[in-house]
N, C-alpha and C positions, 0 to 999 in steps of 0.2 A: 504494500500500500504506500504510495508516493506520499511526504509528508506535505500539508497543505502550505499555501504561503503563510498565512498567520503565525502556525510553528516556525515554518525556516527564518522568519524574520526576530522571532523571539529569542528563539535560541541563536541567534547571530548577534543580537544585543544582549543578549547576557553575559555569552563568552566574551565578547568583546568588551564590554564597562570592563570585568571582571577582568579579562588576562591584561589587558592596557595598564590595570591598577597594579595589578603583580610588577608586571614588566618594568614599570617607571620605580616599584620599591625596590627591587632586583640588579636595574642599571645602578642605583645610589647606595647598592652593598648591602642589603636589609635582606635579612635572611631570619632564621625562626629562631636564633639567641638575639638578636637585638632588641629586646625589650620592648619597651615600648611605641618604640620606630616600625615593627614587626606589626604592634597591635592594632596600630593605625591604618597600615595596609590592608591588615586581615581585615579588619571593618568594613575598608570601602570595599571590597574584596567579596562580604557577602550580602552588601546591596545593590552588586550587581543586576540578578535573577528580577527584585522588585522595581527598582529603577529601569531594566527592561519593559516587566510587565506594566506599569503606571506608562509608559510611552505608548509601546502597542493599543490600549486599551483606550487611554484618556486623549493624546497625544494624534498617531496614528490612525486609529478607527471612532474617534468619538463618541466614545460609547458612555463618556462619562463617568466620573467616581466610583457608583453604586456600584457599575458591572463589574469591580474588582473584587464583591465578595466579603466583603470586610464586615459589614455587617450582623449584629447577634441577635437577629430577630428567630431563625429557624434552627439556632442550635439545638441540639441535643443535647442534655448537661448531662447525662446518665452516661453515653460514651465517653465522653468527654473525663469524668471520672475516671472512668475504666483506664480512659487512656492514659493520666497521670501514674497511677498506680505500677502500670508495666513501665511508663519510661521511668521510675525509681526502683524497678526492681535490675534492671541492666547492671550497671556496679555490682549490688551484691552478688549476681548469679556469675557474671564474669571472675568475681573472688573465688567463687564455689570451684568454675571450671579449673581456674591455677590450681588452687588447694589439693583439687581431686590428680590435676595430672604431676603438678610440681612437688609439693610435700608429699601426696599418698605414694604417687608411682614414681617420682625420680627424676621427672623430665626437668631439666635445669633450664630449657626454653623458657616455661610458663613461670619461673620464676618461685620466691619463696612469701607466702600470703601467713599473716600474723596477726587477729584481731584483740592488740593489747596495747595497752598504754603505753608503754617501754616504744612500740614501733611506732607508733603517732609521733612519740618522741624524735625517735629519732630521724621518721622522715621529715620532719618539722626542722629540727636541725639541717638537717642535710641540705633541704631547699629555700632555705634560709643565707648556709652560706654560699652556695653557688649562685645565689640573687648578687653577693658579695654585702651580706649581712651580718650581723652578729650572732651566730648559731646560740650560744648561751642563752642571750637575749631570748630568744625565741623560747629555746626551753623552760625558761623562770617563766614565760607568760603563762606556759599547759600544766607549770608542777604545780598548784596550787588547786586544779582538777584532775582527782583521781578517779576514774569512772570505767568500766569496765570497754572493751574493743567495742562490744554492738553498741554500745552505748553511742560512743564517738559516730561511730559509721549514722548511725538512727540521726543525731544530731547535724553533720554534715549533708546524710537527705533532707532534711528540712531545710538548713540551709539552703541545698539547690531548689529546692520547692519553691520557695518566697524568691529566690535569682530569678525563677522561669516565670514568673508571672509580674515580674518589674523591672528589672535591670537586664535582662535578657531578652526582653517583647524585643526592642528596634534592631536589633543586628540577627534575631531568628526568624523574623518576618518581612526583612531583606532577602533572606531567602525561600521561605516557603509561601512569601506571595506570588512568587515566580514559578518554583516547583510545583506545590500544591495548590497554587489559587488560579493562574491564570493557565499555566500548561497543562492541569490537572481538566479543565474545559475542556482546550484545545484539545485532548485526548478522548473527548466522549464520543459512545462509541465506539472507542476499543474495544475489545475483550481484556479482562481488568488482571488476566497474567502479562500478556502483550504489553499494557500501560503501564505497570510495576516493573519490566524487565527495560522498558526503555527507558522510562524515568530514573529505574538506578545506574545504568550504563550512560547517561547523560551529566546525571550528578556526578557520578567519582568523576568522570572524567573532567567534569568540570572544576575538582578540586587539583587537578595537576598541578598547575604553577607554583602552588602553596606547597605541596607533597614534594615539588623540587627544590623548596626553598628551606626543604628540612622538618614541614610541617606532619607532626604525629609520627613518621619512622627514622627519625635523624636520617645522618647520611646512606641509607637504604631507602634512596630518592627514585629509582628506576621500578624496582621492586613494592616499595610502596604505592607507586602509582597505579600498577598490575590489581596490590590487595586493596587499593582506596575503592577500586571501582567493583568487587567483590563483595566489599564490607557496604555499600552503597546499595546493592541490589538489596541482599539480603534484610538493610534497616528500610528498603523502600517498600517493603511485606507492610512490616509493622506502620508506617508512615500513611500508606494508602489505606491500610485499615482504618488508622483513626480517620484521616480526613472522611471518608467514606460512613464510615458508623456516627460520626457525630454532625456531618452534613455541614460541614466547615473548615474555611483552611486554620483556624484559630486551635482546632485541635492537633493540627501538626506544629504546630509553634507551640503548641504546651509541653507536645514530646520532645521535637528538638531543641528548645530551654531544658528540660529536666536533663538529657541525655550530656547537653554539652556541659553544664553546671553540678550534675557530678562526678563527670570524668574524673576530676581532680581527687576526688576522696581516695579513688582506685590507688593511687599511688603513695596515699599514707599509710598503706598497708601489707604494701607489700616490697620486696625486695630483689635486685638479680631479674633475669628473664632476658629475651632478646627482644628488640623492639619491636619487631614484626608477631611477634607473640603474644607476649606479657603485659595487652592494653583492651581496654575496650573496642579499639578501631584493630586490633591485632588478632589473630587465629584463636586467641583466649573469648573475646569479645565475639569474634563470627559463630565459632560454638552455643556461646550464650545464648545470641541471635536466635538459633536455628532452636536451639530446646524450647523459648517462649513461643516461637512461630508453631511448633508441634503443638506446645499444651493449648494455642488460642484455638489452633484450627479443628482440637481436639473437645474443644469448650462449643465453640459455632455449631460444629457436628450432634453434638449433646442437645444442644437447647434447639437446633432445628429439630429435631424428633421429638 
């Protein structure tokens, strides 16, 4: 099926806002340790996809604001639930997968997972001083709470919870009003494995430049670009579910806040692993993926009968 001009035109201004941003932080040395030279890129970087979509839509076809979606008059809140729930359960279950293959069986890839204070500690220190911070410093903040591993991890999902619903909306809806709100359109009429296989093959590949620039596999820049677009299909199951069950792109912007918001926790707890592994975006994380995608589709199956 030849893709229509609407798509070719969008996904041409996507990539393009988007690699143009990479490309001009890339000429000026900025790469995925430069702080927050890094974080400035990556921002305009995933307002790409929506700064397309707002063109095409308002811009281009005149179709005016409304037809962008945006609106909460037909959500579903009951999916929409749902859907928080699985995007805070990813961290924990991608811990489960290390634990089970790196401490149970040995695999030194997936690394060494520890839900205790001592390792909070320590990675708290750790990424403290390689900020080029006072590691100590850091530690006197957490010694004065002693609280058991789940505890912390419980704590840190909250956290990402309250990120995904304020500090996280403008740069998650940079991009999933482009994926999910307006290409998610352009797509009806698919057949909705069709839709999911090219919307994830569309997205990794759309995160190249970043993945070159050391983003999520360090310098396994080739290779990560292979697994971004991998780990892309597989999160674009769960992605087009929510948007789909809760009849909104607002529900994929509460999963991609939650998922991006607590990546971070994954690495207070664990240690060692290869980076292509030992991450939420790494073969630790794809596994995850694929177990929640069984028990939903095994949940859907149940309650259709």
């Amino acid at each position: 099926m030849p893709l229509r001009s609407d798509l070719r035109l969008f996904l041409l201004l996507a990539f393009g806002i988007s690699w143009c941003i990479a490309g001009i932080g890339a000429l000026t040395g900025v790469d995925a340790t430069s702080g927050l030279a890094y974080s400035v890129v990556a921002l305009g970087f995933m307002l790409g996809p929506a700064l397309a979509a707002i063109l095409l839509v308002v811009f281009f076809r005149r179709k005016g604001w409304g037809a962008l979606g945006l609106g909460f008059g037909g959500v579903r809140w009951g999916p929409m639930a749902w859907t928080a729930l699985y995007g805070l359960a990813l961290v924990p279950v991608t811990l489960l997968v290390c634990w089970c293959f790196g401490n149970l069986l040995g695999f030194d890839a997936f690394g060494d997972v520890a839900l205790t204070q001592a390792r909070v500690e320590s990675s708290v220190v750790a990424m403290a001083e390689a900020a080029g911070q006072n590691g100590e410093l850091a530690r006197k903040a957490l010694g004065g709470m002693q609280l058991p591993g789940a505890v912390w991890l419980l704590l840190f999902l909250a956290m990402a919870l309250g990120a995904a619903v304020t500090l996280n909306v403008p740069a998650m809806l940079g991009e999933e009003l482009g994926w999910r709100g307006v290409m998610y359109a352009l797509l009806d009429g698919w057949p909705p494995r069709r839709r999911i296989v090219f919307t994830g093959v569309v997205w990794g590949l759309w995160h190249a430049p970043l993945i070159a620039m050391g983003h999520n596999y360090g310098e396994h820049r080739l290779a990560g670009i292979a697994l971004m677009v991998v780990f892309c299909m597989l999160l674009a199951v769960l992605f087009d579910r929510a948007r789909t069950m809760a009849a909104s792109v607002w529900a994929a912007v509460l999963l991609h806040g939650l998922i991006n918001g607590s990546a971070g926790a994954f690495a207070l707890f664990t240690q060692g692993g290869h980076p292509l592994v030992a991450s939420p975006a790494g073969l630790a994380g794809m596994v995850a993926i694929a177990l929640m995608i069984a028990i939903l589709a095994l949940s859907d199956r149940a309650r259709a009968r």
